[in-house]
C-alpha positions in Angstrom: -47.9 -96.6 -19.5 -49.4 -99.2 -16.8 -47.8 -101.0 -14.3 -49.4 -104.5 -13.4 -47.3 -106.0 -10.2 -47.9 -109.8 -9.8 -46.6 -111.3 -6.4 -45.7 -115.0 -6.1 -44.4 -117.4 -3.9 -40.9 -117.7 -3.6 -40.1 -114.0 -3.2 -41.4 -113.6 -7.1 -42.7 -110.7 -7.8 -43.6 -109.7 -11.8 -44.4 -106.3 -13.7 -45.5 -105.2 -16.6 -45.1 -102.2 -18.6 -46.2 -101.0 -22.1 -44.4 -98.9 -24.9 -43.1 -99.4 -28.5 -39.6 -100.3 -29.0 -40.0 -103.3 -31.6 -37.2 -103.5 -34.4 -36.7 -102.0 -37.9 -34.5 -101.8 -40.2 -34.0 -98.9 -43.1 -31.8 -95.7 -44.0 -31.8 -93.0 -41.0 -34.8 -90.9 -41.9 -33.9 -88.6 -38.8 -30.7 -87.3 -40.2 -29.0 -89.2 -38.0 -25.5 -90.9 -38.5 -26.8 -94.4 -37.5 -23.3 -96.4 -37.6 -23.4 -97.6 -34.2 -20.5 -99.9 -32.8 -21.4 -103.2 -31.8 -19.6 -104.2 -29.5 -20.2 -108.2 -29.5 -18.3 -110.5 -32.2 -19.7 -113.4 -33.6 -16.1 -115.1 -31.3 -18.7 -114.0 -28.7 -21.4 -115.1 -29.5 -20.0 -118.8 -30.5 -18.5 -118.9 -27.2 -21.8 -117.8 -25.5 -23.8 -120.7 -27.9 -21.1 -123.1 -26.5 -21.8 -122.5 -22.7 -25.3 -122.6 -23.6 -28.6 -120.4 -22.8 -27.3 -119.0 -19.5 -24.7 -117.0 -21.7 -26.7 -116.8 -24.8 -29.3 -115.4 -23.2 -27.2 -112.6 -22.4 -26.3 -111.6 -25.5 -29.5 -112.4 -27.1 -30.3 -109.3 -24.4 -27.6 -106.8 -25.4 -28.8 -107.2 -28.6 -32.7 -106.4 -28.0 -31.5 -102.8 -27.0 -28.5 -102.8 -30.1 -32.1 -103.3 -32.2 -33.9 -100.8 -30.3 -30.9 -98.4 -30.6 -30.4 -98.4 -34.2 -34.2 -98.2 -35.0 -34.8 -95.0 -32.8 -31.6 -93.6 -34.7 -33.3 -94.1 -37.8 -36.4 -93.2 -36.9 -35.4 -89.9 -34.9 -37.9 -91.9 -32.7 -38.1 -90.6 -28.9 -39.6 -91.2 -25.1 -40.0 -90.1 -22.2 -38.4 -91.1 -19.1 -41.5 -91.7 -16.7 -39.5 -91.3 -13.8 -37.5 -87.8 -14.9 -39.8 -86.6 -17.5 -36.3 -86.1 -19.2 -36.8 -86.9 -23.6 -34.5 -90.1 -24.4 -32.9 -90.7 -27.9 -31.6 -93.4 -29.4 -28.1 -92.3 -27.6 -29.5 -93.5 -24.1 -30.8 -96.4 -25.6 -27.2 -97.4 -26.6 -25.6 -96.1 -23.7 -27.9 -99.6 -22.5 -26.7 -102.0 -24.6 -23.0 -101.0 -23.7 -24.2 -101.7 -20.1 -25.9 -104.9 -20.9 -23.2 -106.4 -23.5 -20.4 -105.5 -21.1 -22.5 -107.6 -18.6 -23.3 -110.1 -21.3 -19.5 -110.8 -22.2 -18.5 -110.5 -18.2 -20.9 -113.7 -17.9 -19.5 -115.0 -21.0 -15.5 -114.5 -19.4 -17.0 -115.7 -16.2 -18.2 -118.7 -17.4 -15.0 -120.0 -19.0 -17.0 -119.9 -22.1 -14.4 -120.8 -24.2 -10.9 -119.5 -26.6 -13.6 -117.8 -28.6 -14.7 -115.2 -26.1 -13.4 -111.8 -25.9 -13.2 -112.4 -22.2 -10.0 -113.1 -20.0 -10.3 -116.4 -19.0 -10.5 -118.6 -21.8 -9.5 -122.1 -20.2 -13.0 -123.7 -20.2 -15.0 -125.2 -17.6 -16.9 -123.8 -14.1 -15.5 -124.1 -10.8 -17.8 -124.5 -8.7 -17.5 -124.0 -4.6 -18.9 -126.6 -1.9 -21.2 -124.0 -0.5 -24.7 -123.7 -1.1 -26.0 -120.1 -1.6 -29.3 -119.1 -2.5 -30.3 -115.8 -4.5 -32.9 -114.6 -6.0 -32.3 -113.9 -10.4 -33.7 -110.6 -12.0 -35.0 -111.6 -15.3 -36.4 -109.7 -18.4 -37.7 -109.5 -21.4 -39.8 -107.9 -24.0 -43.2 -109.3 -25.2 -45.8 -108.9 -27.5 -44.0 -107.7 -30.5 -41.8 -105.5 -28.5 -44.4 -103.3 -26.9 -44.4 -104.4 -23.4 -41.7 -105.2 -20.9 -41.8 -107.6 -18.4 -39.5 -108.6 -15.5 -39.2 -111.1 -12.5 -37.4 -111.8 -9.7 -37.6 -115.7 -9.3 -36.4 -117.3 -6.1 -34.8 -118.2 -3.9 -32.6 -120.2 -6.5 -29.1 -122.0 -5.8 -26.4 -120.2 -7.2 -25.3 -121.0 -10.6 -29.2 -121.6 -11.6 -30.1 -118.8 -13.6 -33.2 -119.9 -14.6 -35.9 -117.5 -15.5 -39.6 -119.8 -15.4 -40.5 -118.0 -18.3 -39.0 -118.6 -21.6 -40.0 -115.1 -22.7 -37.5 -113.3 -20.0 -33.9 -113.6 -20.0 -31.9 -113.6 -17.0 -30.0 -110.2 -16.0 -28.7 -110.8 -12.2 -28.4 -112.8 -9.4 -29.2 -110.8 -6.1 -28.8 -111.5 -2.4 -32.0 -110.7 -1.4 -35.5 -110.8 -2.7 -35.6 -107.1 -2.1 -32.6 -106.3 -3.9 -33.6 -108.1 -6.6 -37.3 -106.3 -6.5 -35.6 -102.9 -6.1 -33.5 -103.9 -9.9 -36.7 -105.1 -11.3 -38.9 -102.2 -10.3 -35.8 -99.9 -11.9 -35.1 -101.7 -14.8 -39.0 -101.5 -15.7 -39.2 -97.9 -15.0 -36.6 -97.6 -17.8 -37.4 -100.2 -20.2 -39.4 -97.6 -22.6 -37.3 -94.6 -21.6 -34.0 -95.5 -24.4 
């Protein structure tokens, strides 16, 4: 796998990694019992669609690694954590998506999202505080069919602007720093092709 680093302005910094993890579909040929749980309704993903891409981004995320989860269960498909040497199955892959859909549906809840949402508060609308701060978003995505990961951390931003700059990345974090934010990306890429 290669590592390309691309540094902006802005405290932007962008990497690349490549791998297969690109969808399929079809009966488990690995032996594997390949009901996994989803654990997003369609509730939450109307209330997402509602709030717009910030949310639905999100869970358009969670479920790249439901997708990559299920097709390494059927597949008995494997990888190799570059950073541990460790084999991954399609049980760390998973252990992912629960990460990123509980994140997903915390941004859903958080943003008021709607009665929908499987989130706490469901009375609608943002509040939004009088004081500027700016931080610095960790987006991500996948690209060319699947087989390369890319990331970014674009900033400084105001909060509550979760914009990526990229349509092909979808936003993950906010951060205080551009080095916190570089630190998530760098570790997020490291495991991109290790589920």
């Amino acid at each position: 796998m290669g590592l390309l680093a691309l540094s902006g302005c802005e405290g932007t910094g962008e990497e690349e990694v490549s791998g297969d993890i690109s969808s399929g579909s079809g009966l488990s040929s690995s032996g594997n019992s390949c009901n996994l749980q989803e654990l997003i309704t369609d509730a939450d993903r109307e209330a997402a669609n509602a709030c717009g891409v910030q949310a639905s981004s999100q869970i358009a995320n969670a479920d790249v690694y439901y997708t990559a989860a299920v097709k390494a269960c059927r597949s008995g498909e494997t990888s190799t954590d570059p950073k541990t040497g460790r084999t991954t199955t399609y049980k760390d892959t998973y252990d992912v998506y629960k990460q990123a859909s509980e994140y997903a549906l915390t941004v859903v809840d958080q943003m008021n999202c709607g009665a929908n949402s499987s989130g706490q508060n469901n009375n609608g609308g943002i509040i939004v505080p009088d004081k500027k701060v700016t931080l610095y978003n960790l987006c991500v995505g996948y690209i060319n069919n699947s087989t390369e990961a890319l990331a970014n951390c674009r900033g400084p931003v105001e909060q509550y602007d979760h914009s990526c700059g990229d349509n092909r990345l979808n936003y993950i974090k906010s951060y205080e720093t551009s080095t916190a934010c570089i630190t998530e990306r760098d570790n997020w890429l490291k495991n991109a092709f290790s589920n």
